[in-house]
PDB file of the backbone (N, CA, C, O) and the ligand in Angstrom, with CONECT records:
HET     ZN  A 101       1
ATOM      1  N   UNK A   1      64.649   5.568 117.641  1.00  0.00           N
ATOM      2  CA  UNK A   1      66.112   5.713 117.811  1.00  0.00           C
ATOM      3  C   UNK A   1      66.418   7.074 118.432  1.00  0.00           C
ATOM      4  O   UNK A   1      65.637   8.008 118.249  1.00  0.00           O
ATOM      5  N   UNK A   2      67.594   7.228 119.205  1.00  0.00           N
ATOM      6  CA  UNK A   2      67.945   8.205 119.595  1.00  0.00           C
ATOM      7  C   UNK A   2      68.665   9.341 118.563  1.00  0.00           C
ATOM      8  O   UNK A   2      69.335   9.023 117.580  1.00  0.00           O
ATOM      9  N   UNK A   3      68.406  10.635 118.961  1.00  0.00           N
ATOM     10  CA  UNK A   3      69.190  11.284 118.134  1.00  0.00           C
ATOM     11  C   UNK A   3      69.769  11.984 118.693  1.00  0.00           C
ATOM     12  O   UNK A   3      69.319  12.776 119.521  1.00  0.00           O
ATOM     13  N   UNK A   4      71.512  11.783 118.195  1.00  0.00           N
ATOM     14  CA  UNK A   4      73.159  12.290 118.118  1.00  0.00           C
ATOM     15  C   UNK A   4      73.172  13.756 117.864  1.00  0.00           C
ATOM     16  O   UNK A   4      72.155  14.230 117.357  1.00  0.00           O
ATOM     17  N   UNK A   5      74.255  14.618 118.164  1.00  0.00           N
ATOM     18  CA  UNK A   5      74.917  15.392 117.280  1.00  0.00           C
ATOM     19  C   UNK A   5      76.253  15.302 117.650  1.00  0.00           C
ATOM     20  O   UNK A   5      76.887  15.340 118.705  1.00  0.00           O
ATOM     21  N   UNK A   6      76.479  15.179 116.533  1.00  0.00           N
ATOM     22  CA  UNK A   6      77.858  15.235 115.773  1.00  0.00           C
ATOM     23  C   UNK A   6      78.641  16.191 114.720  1.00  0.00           C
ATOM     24  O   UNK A   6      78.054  16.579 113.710  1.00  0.00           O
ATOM     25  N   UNK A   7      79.638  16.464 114.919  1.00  0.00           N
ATOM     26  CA  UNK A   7      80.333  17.524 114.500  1.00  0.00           C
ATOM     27  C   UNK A   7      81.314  17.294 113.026  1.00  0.00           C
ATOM     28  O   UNK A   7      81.828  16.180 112.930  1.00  0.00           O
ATOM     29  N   UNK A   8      81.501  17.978 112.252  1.00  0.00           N
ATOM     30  CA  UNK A   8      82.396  17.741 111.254  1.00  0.00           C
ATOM     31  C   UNK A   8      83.503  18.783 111.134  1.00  0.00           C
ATOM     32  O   UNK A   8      83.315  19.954 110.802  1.00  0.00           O
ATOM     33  N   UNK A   9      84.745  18.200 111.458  1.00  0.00           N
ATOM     34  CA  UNK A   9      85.488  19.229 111.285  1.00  0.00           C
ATOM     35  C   UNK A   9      85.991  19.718 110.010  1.00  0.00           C
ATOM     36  O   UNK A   9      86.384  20.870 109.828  1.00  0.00           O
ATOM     37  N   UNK A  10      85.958  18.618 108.966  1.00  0.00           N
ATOM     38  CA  UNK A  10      86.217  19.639 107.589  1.00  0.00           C
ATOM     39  C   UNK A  10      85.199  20.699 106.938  1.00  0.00           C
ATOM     40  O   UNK A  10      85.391  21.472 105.999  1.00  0.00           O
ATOM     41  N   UNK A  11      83.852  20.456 107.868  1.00  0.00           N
ATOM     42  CA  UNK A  11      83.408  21.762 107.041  1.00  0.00           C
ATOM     43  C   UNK A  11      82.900  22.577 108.749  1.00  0.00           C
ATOM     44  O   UNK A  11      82.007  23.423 108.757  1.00  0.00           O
ATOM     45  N   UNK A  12      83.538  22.202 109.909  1.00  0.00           N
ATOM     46  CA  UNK A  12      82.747  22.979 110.882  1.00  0.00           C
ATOM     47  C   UNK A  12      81.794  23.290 110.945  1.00  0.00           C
ATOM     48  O   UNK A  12      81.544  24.491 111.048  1.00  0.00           O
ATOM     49  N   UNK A  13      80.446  21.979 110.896  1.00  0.00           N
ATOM     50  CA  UNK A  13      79.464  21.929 111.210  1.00  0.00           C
ATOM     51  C   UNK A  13      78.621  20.826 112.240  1.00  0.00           C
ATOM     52  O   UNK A  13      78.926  19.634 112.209  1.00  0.00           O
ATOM     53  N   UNK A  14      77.842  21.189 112.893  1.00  0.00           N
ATOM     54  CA  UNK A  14      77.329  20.020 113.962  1.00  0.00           C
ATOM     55  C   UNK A  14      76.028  20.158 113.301  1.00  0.00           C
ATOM     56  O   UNK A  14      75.553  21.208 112.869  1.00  0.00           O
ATOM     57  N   UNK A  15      75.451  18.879 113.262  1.00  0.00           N
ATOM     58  CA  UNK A  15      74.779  18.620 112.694  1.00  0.00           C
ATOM     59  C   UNK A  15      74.192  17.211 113.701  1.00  0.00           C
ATOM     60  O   UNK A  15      75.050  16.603 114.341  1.00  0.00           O
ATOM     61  N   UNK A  16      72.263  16.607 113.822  1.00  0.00           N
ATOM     62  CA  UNK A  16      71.742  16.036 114.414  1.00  0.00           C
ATOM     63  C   UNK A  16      71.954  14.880 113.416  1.00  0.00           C
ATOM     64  O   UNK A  16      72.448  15.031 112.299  1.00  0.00           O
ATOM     65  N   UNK A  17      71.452  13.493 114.031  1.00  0.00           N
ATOM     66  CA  UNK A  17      71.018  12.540 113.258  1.00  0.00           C
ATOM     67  C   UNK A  17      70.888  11.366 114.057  1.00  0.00           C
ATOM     68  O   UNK A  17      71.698  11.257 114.977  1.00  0.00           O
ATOM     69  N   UNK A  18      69.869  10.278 113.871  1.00  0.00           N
ATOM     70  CA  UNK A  18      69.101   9.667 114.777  1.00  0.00           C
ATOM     71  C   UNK A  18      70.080   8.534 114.307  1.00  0.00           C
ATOM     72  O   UNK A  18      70.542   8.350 113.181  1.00  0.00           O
ATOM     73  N   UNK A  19      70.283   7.792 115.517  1.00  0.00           N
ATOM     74  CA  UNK A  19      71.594   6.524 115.422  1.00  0.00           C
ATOM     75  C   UNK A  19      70.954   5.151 116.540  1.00  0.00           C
ATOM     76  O   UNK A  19      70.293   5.230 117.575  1.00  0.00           O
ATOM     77  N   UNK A  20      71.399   4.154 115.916  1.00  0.00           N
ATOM     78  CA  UNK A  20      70.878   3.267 117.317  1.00  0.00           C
ATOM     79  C   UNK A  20      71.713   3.540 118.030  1.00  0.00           C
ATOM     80  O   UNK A  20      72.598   4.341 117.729  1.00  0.00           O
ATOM     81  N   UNK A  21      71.604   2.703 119.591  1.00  0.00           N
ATOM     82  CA  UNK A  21      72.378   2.975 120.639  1.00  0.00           C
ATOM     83  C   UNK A  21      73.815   2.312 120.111  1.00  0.00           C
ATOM     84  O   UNK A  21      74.905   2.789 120.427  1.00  0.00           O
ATOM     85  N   UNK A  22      73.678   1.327 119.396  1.00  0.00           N
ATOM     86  CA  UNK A  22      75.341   0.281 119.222  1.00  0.00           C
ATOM     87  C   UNK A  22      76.274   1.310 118.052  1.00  0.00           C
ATOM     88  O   UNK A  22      77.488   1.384 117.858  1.00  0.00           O
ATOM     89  N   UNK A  23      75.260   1.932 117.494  1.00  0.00           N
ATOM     90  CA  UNK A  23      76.405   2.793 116.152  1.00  0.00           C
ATOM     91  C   UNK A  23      76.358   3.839 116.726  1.00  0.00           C
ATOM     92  O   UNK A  23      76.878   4.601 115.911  1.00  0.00           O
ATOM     93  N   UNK A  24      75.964   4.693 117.992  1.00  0.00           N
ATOM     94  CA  UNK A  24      76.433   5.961 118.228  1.00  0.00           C
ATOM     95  C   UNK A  24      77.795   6.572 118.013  1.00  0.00           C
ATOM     96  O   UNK A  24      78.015   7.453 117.181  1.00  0.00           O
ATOM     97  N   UNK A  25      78.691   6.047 118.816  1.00  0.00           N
ATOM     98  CA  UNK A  25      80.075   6.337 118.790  1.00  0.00           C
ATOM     99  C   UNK A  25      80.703   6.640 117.912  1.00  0.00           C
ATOM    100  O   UNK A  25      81.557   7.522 117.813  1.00  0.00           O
ATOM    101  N   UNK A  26      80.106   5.516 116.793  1.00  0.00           N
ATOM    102  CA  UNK A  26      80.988   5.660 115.160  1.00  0.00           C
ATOM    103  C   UNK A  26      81.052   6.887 114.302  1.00  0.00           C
ATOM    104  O   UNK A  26      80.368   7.873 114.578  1.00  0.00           O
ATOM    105  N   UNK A  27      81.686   6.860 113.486  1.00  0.00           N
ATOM    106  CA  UNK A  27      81.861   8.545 112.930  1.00  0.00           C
ATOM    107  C   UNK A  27      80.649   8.226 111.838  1.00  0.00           C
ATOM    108  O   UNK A  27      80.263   7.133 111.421  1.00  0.00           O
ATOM    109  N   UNK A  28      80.094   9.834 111.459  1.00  0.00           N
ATOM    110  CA  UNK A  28      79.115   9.574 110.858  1.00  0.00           C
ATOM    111  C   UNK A  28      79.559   9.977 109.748  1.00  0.00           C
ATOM    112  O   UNK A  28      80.766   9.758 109.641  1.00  0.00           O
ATOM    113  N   UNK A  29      78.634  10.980 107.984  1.00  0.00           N
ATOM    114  CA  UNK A  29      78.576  11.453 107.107  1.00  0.00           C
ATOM    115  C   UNK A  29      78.223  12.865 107.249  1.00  0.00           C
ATOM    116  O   UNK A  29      77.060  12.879 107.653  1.00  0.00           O
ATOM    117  N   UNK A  30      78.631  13.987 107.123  1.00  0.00           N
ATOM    118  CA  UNK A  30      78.173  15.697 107.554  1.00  0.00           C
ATOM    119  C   UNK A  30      76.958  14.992 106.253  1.00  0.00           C
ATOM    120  O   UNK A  30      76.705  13.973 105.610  1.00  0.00           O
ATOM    121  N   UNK A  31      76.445  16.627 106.527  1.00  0.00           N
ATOM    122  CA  UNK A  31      74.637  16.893 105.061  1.00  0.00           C
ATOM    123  C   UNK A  31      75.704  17.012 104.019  1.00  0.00           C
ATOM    124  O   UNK A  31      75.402  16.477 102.952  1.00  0.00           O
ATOM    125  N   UNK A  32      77.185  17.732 104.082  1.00  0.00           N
ATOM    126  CA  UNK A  32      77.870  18.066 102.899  1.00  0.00           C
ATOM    127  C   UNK A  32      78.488  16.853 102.369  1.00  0.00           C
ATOM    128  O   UNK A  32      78.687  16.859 101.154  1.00  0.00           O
ATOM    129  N   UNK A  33      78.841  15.794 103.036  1.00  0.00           N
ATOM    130  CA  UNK A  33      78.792  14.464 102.097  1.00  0.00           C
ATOM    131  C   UNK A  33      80.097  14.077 102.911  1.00  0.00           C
ATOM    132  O   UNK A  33      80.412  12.902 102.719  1.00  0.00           O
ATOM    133  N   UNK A  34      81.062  14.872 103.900  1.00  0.00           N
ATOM    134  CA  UNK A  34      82.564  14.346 104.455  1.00  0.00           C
ATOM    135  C   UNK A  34      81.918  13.515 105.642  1.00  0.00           C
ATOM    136  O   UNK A  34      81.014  13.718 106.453  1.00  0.00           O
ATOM    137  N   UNK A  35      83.071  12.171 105.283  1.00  0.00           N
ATOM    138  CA  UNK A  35      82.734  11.269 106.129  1.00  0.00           C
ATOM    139  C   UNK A  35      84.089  11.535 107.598  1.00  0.00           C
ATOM    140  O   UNK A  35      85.204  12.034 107.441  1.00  0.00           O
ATOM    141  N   UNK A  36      83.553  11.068 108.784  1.00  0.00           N
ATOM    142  CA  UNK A  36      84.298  11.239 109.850  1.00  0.00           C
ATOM    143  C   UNK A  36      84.039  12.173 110.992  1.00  0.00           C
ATOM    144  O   UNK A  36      84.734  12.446 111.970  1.00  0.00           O
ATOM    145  N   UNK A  37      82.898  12.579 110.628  1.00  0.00           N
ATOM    146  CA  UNK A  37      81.991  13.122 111.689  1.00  0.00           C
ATOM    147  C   UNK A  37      82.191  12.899 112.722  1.00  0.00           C
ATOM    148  O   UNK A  37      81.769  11.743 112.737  1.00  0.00           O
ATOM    149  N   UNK A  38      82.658  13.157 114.090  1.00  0.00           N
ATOM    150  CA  UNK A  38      82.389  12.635 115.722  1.00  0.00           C
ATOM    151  C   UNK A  38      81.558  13.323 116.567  1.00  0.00           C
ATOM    152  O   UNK A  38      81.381  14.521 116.787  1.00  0.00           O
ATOM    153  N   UNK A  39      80.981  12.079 117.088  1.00  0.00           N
ATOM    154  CA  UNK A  39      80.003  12.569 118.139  1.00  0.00           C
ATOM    155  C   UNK A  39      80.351  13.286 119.169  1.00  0.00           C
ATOM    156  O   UNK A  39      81.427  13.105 119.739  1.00  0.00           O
ATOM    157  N   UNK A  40      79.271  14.410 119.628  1.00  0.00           N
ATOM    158  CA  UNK A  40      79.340  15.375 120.587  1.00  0.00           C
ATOM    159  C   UNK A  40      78.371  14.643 121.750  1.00  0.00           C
ATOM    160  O   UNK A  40      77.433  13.846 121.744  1.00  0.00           O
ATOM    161  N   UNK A  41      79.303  15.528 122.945  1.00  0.00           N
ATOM    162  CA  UNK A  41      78.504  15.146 124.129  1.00  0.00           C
ATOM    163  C   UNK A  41      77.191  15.905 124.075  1.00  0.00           C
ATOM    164  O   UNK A  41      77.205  17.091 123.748  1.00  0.00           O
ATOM    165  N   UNK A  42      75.734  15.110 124.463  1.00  0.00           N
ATOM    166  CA  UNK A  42      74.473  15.386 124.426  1.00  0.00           C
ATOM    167  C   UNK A  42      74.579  17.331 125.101  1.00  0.00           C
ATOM    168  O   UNK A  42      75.373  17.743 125.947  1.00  0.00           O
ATOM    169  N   UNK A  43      73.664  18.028 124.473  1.00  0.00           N
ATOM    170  CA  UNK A  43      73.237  19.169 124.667  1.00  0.00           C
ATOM    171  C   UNK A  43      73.300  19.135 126.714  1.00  0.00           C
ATOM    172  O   UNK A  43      73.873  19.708 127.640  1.00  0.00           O
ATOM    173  N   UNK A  44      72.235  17.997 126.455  1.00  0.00           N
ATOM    174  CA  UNK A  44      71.836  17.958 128.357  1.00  0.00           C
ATOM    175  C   UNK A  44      72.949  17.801 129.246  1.00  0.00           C
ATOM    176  O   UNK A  44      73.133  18.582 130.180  1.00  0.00           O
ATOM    177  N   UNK A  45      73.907  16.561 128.933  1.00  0.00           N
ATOM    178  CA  UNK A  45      75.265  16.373 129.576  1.00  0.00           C
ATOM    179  C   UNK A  45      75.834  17.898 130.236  1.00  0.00           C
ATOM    180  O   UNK A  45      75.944  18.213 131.421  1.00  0.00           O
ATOM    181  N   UNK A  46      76.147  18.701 128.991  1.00  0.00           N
ATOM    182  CA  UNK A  46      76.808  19.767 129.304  1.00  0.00           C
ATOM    183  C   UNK A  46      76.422  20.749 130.163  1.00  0.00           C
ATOM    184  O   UNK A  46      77.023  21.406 131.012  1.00  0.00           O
ATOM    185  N   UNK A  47      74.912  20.707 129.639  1.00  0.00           N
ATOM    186  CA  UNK A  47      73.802  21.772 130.736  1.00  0.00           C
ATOM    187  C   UNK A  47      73.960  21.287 132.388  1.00  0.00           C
ATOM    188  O   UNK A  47      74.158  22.142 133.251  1.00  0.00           O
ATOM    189  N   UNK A  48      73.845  19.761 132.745  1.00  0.00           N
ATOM    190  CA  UNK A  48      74.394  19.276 133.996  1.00  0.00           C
ATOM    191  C   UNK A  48      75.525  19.871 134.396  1.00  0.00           C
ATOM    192  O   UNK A  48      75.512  20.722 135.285  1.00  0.00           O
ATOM    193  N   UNK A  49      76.437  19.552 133.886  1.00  0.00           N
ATOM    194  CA  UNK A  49      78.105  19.682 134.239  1.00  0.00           C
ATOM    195  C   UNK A  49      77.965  21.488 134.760  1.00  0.00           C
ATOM    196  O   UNK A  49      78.117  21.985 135.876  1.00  0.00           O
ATOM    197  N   UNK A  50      77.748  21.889 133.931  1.00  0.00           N
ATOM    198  CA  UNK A  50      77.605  23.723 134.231  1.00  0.00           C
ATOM    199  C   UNK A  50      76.803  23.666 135.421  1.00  0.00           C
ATOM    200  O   UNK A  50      77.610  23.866 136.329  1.00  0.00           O
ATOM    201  N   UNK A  51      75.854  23.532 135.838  1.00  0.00           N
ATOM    202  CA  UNK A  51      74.858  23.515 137.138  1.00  0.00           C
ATOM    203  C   UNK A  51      75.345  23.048 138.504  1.00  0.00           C
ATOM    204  O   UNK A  51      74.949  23.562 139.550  1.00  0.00           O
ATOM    205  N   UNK A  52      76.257  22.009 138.443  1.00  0.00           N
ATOM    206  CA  UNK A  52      76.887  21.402 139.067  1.00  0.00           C
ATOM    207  C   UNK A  52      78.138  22.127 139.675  1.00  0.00           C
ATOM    208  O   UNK A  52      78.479  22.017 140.853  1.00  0.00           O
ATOM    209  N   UNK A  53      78.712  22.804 138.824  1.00  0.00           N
ATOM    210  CA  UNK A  53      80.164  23.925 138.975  1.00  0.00           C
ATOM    211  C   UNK A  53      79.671  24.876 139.727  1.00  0.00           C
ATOM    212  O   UNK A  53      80.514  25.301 140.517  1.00  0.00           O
ATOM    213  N   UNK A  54      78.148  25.630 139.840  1.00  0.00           N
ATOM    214  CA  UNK A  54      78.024  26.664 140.882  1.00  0.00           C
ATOM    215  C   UNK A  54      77.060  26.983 140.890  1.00  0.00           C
ATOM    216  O   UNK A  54      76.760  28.056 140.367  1.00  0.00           O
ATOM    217  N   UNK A  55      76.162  26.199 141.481  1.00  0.00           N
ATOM    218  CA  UNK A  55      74.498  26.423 141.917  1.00  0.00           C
ATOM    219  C   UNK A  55      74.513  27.043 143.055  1.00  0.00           C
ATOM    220  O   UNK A  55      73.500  27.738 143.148  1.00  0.00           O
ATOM    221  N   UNK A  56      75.383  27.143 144.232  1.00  0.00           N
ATOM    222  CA  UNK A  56      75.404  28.000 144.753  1.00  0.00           C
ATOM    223  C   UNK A  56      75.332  29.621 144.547  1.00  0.00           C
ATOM    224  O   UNK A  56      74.482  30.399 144.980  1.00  0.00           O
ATOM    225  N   UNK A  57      76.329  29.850 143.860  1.00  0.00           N
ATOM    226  CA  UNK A  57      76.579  31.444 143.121  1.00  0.00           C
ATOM    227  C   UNK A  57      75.423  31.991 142.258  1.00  0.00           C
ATOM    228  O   UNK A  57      75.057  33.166 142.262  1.00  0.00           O
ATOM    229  N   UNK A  58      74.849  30.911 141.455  1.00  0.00           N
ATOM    230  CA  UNK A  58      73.559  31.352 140.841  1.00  0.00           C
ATOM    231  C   UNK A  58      72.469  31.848 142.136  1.00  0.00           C
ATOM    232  O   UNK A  58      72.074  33.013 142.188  1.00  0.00           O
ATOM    233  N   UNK A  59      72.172  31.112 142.858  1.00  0.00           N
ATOM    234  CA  UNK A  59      70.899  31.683 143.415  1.00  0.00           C
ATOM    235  C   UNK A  59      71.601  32.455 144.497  1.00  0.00           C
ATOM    236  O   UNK A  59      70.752  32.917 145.259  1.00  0.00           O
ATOM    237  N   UNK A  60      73.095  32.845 144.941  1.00  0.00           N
ATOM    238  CA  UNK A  60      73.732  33.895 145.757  1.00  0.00           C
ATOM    239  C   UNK A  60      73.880  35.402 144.848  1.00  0.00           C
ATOM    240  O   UNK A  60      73.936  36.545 145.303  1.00  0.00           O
ATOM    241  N   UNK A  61      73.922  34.926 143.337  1.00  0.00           N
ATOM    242  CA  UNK A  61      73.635  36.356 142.727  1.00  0.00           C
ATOM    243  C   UNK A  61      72.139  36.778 142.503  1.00  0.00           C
ATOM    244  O   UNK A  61      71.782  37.667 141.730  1.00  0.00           O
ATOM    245  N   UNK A  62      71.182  35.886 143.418  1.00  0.00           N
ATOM    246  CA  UNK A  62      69.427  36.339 143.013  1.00  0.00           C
ATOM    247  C   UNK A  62      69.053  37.533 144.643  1.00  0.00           C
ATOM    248  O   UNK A  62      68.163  38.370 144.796  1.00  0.00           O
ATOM    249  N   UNK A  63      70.119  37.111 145.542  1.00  0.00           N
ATOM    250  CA  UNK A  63      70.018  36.912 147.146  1.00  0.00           C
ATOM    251  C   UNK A  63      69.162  36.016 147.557  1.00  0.00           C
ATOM    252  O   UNK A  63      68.387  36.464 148.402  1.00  0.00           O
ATOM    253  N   UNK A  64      68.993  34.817 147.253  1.00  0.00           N
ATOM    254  CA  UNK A  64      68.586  33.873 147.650  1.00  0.00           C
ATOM    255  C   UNK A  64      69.305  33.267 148.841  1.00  0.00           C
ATOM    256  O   UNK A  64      68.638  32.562 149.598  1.00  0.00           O
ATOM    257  N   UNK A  65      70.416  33.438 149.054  1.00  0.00           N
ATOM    258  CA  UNK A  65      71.427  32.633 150.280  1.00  0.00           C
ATOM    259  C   UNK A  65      71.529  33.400 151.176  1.00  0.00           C
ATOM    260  O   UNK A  65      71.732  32.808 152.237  1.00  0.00           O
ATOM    261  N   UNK A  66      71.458  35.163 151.328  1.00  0.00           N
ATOM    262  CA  UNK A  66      72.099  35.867 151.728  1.00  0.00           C
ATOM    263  C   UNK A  66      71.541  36.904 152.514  1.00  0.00           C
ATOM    264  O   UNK A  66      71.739  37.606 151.522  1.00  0.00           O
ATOM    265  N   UNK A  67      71.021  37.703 153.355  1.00  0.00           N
ATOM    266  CA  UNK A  67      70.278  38.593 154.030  1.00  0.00           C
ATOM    267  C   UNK A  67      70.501  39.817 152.896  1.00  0.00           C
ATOM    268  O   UNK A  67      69.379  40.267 152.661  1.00  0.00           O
ATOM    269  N   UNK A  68      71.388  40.441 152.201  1.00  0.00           N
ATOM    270  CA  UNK A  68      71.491  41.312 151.531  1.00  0.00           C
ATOM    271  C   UNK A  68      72.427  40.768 150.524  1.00  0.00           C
ATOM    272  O   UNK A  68      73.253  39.862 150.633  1.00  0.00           O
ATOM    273  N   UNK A  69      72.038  41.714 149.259  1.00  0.00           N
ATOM    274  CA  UNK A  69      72.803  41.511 148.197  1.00  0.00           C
ATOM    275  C   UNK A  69      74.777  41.799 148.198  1.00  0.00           C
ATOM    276  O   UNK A  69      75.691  41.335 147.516  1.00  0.00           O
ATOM    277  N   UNK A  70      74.698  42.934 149.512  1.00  0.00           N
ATOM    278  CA  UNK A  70      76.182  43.078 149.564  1.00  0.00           C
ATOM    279  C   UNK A  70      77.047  42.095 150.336  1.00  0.00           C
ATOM    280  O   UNK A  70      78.260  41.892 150.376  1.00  0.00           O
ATOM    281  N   UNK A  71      76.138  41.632 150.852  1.00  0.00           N
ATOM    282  CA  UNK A  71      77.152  39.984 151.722  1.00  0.00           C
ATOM    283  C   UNK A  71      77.259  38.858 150.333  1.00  0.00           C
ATOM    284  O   UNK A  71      78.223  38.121 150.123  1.00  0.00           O
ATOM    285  N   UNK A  72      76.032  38.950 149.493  1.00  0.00           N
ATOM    286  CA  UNK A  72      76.569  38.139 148.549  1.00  0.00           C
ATOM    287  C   UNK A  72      78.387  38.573 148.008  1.00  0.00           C
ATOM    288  O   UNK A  72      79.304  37.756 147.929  1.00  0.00           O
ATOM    289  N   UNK A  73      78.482  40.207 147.679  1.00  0.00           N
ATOM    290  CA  UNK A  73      79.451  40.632 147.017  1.00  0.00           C
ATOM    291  C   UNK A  73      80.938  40.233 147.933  1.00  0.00           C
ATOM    292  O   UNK A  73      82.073  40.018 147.509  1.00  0.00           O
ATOM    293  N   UNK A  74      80.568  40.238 148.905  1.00  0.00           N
ATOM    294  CA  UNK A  74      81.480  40.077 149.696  1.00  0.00           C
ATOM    295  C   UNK A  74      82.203  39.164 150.081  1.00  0.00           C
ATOM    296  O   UNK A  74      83.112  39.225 150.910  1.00  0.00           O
ATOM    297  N   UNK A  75      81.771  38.138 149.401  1.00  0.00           N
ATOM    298  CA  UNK A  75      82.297  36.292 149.832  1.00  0.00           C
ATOM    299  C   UNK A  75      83.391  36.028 148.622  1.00  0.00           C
ATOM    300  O   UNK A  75      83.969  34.944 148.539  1.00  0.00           O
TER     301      UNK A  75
HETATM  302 ZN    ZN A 101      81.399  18.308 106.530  1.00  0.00          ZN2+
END
């Protein structure tokens, strides 16, 4: 089975736990026992989304794009 994390807001904790694919969505139980847990978007999802917003600028702040570091500054 895959494993979730999911968040609890009455005690503000995220917490893992392995779910089939059909009960993901559903709210789970925190370790502290409150039920209504909701699932968080996967760790990886988010790491995409960020990479995607400015892979350019990352390797323009290495000078990877740029003959010098001050043409990077300059754009
Ligand atoms: Zn809780």
């Amino acid at each position: 089975m895959p494993l979730y994390e999911y968040y609890c807001p009455s005690c503000t904790t995220r917490f893992e736990e392995l779910r089939s694919v059909s009960t993901a969505t559903a709210t789970a139980t925190c370790p502290q026992g409150h039920a209504g847990a909701k699932k968080l978007l996967s760790v990886f999802a988010t790491v995409t989304s960020g990479g995607d917003a400015m892979p350019a600028d990352a390797s323009c702040g290495a000078g990877a794009c740029c003959a010098t570091p001050s043409a990077c500054n300059m754009n």
